[in-house]
C-alpha positions in Angstrom: 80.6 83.3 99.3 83.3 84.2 101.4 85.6 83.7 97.6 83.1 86.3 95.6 83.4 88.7 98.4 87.5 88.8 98.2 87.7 89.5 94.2 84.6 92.1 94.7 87.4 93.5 97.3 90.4 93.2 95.4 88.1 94.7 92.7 87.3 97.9 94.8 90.2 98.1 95.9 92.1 98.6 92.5 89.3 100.5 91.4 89.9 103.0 94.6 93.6 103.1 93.7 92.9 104.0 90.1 90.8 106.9 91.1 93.0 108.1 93.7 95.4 108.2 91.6 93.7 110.1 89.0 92.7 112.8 91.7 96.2 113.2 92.7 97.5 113.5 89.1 94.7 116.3 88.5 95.3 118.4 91.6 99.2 117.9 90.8 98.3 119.5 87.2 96.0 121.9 88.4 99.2 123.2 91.4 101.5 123.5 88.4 99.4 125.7 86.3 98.3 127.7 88.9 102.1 128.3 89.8 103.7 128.8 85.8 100.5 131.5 85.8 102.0 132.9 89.0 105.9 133.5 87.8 104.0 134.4 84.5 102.8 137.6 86.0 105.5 138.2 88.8 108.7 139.5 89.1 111.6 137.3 90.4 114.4 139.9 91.4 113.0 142.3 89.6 112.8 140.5 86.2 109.8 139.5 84.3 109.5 135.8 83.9 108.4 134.6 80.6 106.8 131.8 79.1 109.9 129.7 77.9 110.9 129.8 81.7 108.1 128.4 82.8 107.7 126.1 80.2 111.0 124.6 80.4 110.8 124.1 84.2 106.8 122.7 84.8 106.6 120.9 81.7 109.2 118.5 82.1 107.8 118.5 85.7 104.2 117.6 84.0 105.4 114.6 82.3 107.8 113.0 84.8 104.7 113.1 87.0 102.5 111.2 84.4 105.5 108.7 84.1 105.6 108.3 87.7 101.5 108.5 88.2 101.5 105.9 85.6 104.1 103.6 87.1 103.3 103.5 91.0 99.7 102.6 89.6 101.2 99.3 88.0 103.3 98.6 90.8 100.5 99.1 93.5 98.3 96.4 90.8 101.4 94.2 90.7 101.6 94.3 94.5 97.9 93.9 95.2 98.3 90.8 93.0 101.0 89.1 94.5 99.7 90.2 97.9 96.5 88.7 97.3 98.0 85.5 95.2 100.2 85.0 98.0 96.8 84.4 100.8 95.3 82.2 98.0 92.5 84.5 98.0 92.9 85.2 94.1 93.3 81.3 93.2 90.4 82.0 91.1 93.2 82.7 88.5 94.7 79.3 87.9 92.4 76.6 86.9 88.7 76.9 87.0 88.1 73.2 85.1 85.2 70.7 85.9 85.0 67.7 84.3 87.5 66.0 81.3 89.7 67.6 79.6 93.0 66.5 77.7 92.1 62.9 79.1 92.3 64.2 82.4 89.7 64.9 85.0 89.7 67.6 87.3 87.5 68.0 90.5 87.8 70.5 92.6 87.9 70.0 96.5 87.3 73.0 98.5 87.6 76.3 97.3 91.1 76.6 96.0 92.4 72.6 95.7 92.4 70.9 92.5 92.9 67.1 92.1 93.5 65.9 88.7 94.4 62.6 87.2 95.4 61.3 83.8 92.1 58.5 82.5 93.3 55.3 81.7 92.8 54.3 77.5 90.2 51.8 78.8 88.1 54.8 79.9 88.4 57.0 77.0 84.9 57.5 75.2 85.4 57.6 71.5 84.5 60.3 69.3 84.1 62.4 72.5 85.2 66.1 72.2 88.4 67.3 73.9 88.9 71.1 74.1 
């Protein structure tokens, strides 16, 4: 029980990230237009801002925020992972075999240990499927 209950986490978790991070990216966009509209209409020492300035300037701004948006939210995954790997708690991941496979068997033991051994030829059922 206690193994469901850490991938739900490590589910809500990333799922919680994801939409945080959407938010942010949205008021970020919204603070940006609001401000080009603002030097739009203004004067800055007494000259008229126009479009191409504030195009030039916010846009670039725009898009190195959706490259950094988009990499902190694979970094933050890739560190929830290895975090998470690293406690065994997403061992779920690895092997998730019961019963013979590649003349081998597999039981588990536990929640997270996995014994295997090879079957000796003397053992091997003919005409038995193998994945």
């Amino acid at each position: 029980m206690a193994f469901i209950l850490s991938f739900w986490m490590i589910f809500l978790m990333d799922s919680v990230i994801v939409l945080l991070s959407f938010v942010c990216f949205v008021c970020i966009w919204i603070c940006v237009l609001l401000f080009s509209t603002v030097l739009l209409i203004s004067k800055l020492n007494n000259i008229y801002c126009t479009w191409d300035f504030t195009a030039s300037k916010f846009i670039d701004i725009y898009w190195f925020t959706i490259g950094g948006m988009f990499s902190l939210g694979l970094l933050l995954r890739l560190c929830l992972l290895l975090y998470f790997g690293q406690l065994k708690f997403v061992s779920f991941d690895l092997c998730k075999v019961v019963g013979i496979q590649w003349y081998g068997v597999y039981f588990i033991l536990g929640e997270t240990t996995i014994f295997s051994k090879l079957i000796l030829e003397r053992d091997y059922i003919i005409g038995e499927l193998r994945i």
